[in-house]
C-alpha positions as CSV (number, residue, x, y, z in Angstrom):
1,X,0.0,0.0,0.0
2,X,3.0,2.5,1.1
3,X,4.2,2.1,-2.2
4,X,1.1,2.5,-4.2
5,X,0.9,6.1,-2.3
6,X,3.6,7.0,-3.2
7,X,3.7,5.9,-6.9
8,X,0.3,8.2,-6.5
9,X,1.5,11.2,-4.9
10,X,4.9,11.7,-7.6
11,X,2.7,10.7,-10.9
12,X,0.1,13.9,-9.1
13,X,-2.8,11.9,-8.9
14,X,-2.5,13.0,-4.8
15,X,-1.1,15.5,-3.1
16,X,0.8,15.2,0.5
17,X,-2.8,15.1,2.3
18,X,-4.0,12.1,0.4
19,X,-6.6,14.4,-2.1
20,X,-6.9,14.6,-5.1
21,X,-4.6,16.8,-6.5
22,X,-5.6,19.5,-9.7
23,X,-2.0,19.4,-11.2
24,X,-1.3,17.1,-14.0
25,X,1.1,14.4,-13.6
26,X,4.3,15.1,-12.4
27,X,6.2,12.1,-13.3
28,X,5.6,8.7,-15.2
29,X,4.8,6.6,-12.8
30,X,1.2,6.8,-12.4
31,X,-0.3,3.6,-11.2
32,X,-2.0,1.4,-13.8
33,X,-4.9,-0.7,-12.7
34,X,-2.3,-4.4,-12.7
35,X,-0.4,-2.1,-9.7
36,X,-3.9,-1.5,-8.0
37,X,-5.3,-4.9,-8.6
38,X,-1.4,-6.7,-7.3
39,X,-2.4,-4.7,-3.6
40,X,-6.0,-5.0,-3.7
41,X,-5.4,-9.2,-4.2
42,X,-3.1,-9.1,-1.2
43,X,-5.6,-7.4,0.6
44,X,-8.1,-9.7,-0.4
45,X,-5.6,-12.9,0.7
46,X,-3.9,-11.5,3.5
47,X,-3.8,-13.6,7.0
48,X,-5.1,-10.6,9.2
49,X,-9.1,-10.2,9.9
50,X,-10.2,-7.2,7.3
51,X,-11.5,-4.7,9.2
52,X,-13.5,-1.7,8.4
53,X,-9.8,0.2,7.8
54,X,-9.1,-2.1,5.0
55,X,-12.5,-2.6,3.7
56,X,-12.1,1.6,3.2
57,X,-8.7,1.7,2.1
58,X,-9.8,-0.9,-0.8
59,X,-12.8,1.1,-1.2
60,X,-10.8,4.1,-1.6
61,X,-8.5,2.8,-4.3
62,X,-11.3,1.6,-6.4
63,X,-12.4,5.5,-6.2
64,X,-9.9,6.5,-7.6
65,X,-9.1,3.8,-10.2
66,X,-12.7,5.0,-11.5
67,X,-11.5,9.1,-11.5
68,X,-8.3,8.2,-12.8
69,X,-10.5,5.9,-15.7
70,X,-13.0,8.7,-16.0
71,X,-9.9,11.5,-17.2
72,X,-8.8,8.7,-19.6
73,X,-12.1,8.2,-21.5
74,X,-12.6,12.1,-21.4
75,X,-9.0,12.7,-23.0
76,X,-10.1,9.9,-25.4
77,X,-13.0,11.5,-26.3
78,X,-11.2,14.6,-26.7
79,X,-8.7,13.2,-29.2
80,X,-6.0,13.8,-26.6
81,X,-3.4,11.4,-26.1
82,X,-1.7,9.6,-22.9
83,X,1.7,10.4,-23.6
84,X,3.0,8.7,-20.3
85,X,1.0,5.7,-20.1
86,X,1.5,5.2,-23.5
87,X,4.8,4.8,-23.5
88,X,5.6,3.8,-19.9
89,X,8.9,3.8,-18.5
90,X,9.7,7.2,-20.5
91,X,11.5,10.2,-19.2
92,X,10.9,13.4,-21.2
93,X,11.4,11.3,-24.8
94,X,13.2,8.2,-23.7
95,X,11.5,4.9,-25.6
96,X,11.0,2.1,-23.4
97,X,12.7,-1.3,-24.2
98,X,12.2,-4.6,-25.9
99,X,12.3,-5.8,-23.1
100,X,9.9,-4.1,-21.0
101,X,7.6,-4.0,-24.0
102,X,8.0,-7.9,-23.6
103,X,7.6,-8.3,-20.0
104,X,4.2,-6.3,-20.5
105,X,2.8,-8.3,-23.2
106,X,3.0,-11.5,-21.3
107,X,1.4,-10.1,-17.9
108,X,-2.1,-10.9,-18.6
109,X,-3.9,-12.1,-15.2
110,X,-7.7,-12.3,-14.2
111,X,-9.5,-12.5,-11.1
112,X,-12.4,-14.8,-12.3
113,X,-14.1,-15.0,-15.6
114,X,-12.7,-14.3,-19.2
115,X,-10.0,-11.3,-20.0
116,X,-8.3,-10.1,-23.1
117,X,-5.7,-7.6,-22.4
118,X,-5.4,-4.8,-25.5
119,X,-2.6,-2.7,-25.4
120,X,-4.6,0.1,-24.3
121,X,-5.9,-1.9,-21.4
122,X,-2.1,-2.3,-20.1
123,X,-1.9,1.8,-20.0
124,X,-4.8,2.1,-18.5
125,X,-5.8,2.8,-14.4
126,X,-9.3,2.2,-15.0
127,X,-10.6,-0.6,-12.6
128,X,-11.2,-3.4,-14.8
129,X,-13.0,-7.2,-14.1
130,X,-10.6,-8.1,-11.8
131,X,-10.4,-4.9,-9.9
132,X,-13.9,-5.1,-9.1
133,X,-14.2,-9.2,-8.3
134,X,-11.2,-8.9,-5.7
135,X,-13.1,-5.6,-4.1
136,X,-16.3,-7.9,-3.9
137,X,-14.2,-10.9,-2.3
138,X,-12.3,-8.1,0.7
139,X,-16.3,-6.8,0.8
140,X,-17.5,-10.2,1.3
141,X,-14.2,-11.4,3.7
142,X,-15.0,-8.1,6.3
143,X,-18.6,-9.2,6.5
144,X,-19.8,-6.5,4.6
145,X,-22.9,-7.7,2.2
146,X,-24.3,-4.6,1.6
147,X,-21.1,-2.8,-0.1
148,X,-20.7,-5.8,-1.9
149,X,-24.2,-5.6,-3.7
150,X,-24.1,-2.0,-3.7
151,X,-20.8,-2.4,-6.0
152,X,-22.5,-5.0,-8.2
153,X,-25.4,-3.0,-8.5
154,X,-23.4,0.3,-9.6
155,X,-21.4,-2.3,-11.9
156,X,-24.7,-3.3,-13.5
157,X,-26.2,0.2,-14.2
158,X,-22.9,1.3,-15.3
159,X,-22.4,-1.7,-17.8
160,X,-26.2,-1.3,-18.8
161,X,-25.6,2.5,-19.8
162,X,-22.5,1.2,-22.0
163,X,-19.8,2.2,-19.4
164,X,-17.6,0.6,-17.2
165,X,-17.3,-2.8,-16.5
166,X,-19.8,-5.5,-16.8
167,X,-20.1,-8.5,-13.7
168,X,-19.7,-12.3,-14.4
169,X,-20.9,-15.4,-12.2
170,X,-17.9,-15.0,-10.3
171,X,-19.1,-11.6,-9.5
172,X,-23.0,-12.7,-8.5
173,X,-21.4,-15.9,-6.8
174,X,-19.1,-13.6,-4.5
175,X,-21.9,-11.6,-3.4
176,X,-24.3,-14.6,-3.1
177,X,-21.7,-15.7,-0.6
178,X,-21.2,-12.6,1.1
179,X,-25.0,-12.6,2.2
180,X,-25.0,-16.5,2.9
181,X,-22.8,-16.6,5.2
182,X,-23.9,-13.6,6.8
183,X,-25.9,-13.2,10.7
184,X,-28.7,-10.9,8.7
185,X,-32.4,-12.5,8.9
186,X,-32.6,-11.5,5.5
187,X,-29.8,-13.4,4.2
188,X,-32.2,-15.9,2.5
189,X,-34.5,-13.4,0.8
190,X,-31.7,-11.6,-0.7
191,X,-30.1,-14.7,-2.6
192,X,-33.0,-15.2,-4.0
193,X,-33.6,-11.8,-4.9
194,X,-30.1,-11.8,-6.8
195,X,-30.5,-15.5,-8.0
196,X,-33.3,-14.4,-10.2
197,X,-31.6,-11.4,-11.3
198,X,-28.7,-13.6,-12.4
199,X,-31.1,-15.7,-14.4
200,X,-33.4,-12.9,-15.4
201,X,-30.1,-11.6,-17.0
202,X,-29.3,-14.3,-18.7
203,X,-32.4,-15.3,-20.3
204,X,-32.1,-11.9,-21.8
205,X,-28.8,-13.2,-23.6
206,X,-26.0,-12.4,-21.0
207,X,-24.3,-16.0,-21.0
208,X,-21.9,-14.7,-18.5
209,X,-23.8,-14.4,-16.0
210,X,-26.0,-17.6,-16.0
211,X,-26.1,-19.1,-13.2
212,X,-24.0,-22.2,-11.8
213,X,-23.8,-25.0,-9.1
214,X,-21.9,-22.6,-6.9
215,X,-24.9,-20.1,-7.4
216,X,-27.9,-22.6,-6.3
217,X,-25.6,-23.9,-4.2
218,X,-25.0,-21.0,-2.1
219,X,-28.3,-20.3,-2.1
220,X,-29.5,-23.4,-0.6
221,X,-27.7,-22.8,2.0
222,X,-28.8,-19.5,3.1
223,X,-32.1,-21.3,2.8
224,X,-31.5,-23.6,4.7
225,X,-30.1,-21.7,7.2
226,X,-32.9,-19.3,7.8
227,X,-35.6,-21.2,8.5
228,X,-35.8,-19.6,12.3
229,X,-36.3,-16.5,10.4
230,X,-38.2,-18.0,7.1
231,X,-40.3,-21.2,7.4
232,X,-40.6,-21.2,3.8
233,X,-37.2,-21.0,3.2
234,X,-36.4,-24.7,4.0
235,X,-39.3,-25.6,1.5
236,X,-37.6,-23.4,-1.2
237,X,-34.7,-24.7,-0.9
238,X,-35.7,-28.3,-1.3
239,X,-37.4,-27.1,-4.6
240,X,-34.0,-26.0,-5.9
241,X,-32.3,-29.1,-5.3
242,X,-34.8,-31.2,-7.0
243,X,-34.5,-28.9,-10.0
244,X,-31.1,-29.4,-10.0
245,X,-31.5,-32.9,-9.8
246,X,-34.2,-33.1,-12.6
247,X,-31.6,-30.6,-14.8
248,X,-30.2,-32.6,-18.4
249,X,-26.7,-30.7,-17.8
250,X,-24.3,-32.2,-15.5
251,X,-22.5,-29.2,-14.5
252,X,-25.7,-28.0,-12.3
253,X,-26.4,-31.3,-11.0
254,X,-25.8,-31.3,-7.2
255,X,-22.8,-32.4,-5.9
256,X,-21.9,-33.6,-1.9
257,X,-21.6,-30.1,-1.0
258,X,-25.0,-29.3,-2.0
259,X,-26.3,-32.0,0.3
260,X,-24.4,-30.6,2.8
């Protein structure tokens, strides 16, 4: 995180106070969203409970990920261009090496889901799948179901408008768990609730959101877990697990943890 600041603060994206700063950027180094997404993933893994600090800190970086992808689209749209993500490392007119050129093309990893890297998308600090599925995993980790969906929902609107970044199963599935294994009495209502707007999306041609054994799964067992809170939830879930057992495709058959 220290060095993430930093790497902020010298390409003027913050000034000493941790604000947004109005100058443009000072040098080259301006964070790119692999940089965010290497700290948010150790966030997301680390060994220590994730507390309402980290949850923020996360939360914060994802802010300004979206700023920092809201000046790029503008300066696209502008016909500007981004002379030092472009062409990063470059000092004044410095062209970066082979080698570096190399070492970029080959970085290419995603947090869940399918992800083409264009070269654009390797200059770029907009938040991106992965960004957003490791924010929803630390949301889920510090017990905190309510961000969670409240980022899904913004990433739904947003996608649905044409802009930013479209959710995945693994998305759904990470918020689905976030609410399952939470203490709220209305844990089992709001699967369902986001069940059926996985499969409303999907019936409406959005394959990557369909939903999966993980999905019902998770479910089930907020279901089944609620029923001092729901008597009808036990009944629900029962109804799911002989769909799944009716279904022709294998891959949403249930499995032993299902049963469980």
């Amino acid at each position: 995180c220290d060095v993430l600041d930093v790497m902020l603060r010298l390409g003027g994206v913050l000034d000493e106070g941790g604000v947004g700063a109005t100058a443009g950027y000072e040098f080259d180094v301006v964070p790119r969203n692999k940089h965010f997404n290497v700290v948010l993933a150790l966030m997301a893994h680390s060994n220590r409970r994730l507390d309402e600090e980290t949850l923020g800190r996360a939360r914060w970086y994802v802010d300004v990920m979206e700023r920092l992808g809201k000046e790029e689209r503008e300066r696209e749209r502008d016909g500007d261009e981004f002379p030092m993500r472009r062409d990063l490392p470059q000092t004044h007119n410095e062209v970066p090496s082979e080698n570096f050129l190399m070492l970029e093309e080959r970085d290419g990893e995603h947090y869940g889901g399918e992800h083409n890297r264009n070269e654009m998308s390797l200059k770029s600090s907009a938040p991106d799948i992965v960004t957003y599925n490791t924010f929803l995993n630390i949301a889920a980790k510090a017990g905190q179901p309510e961000m969670a969906e409240e980022v899904l929902e913004g990433m739904i609107e947003r996608s649905s408008a044409g802009e930013g970044v479209k959710p995945d199963s693994f998305s759904f599935n990470t918020v689905l768990s976030a609410w399952s294994k939470s203490k709220s009495p209305i844990r089992s209502r709001k699967t369902e609730e986001i069940l059926h707007r996985m499969q409303e999306m999907a019936d409406n041609g959005d394959s990557d959101v369909r939903p999966d054994r993980a999905s019902l799964t998770t479910v089930i067992s907020a279901m089944t877990s609620s029923a001092r809170h729901d008597r009808m939830a036990p009944i629900k879930a029962e109804r799911i697990v002989e769909r799944m057992e009716a279904n022709k495709e294998s891959a949403l058959r249930p499995d032993t943890i299902t049963y469980t």
